[in-house]
N, C-alpha and C positions, 0 to 999 in steps of 0.2 A: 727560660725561667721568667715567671711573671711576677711583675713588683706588684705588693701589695698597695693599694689603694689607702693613703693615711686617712683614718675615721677624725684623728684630733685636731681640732681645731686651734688658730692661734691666735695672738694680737699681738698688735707691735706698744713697744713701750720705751719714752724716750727718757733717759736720767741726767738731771744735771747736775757734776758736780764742782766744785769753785776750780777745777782745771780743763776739765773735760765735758764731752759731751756721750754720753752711750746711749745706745738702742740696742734692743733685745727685742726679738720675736718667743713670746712666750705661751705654753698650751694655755688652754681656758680654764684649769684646774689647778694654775699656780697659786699657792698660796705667799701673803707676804717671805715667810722665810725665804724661799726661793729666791724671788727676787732680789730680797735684801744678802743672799749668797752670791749670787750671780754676779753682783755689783761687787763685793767684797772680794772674788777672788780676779775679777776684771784689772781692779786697782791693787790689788797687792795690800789691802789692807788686813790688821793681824789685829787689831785692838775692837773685833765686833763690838766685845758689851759696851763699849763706850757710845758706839755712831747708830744710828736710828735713819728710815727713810721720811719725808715729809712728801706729801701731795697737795696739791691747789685742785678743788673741788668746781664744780662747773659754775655755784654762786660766789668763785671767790675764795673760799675757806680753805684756809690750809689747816690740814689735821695729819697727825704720826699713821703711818701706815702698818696696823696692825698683822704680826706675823702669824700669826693662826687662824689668819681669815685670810679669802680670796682675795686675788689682786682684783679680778674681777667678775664681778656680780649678772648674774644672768638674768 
């Protein structure tokens, strides 16, 4: 039997949160929800609407990481 060949591409992504530390290999088509699920069922957390993801930007800038847009931009 021959395995297929994955066409999807990925990136790794590391989150810090005030106990831990995660990384996720994630496809190129992730958008924010994802991630911020990923995270969410990593830790056992049940209270989404309350917690949000934050990013530090390459100048420095931290901004909320929008869930209906990609994690990352091509």
């Amino acid at each position: 039997m021959l395995k297929k060949k994955s066409s999807t591409k990925s990136f790794h992504v590391r989150v810090m949160t005030m106990d831990a530390e995660l990384e996720f290999d994630l496809p190129w088509k992730a958008t924010g929800r994802d991630l911020f699920d990923l995270v969410c069922r990593t830790i056992g957390l049940r209270e989404t609407w309350y917690f949000g993801l934050q990013y530090e930007d390459c100048k420095g800038n931290i901004s909320w990481l929008k869930r209906d847009k990609k994690v990352m931009k091509l």
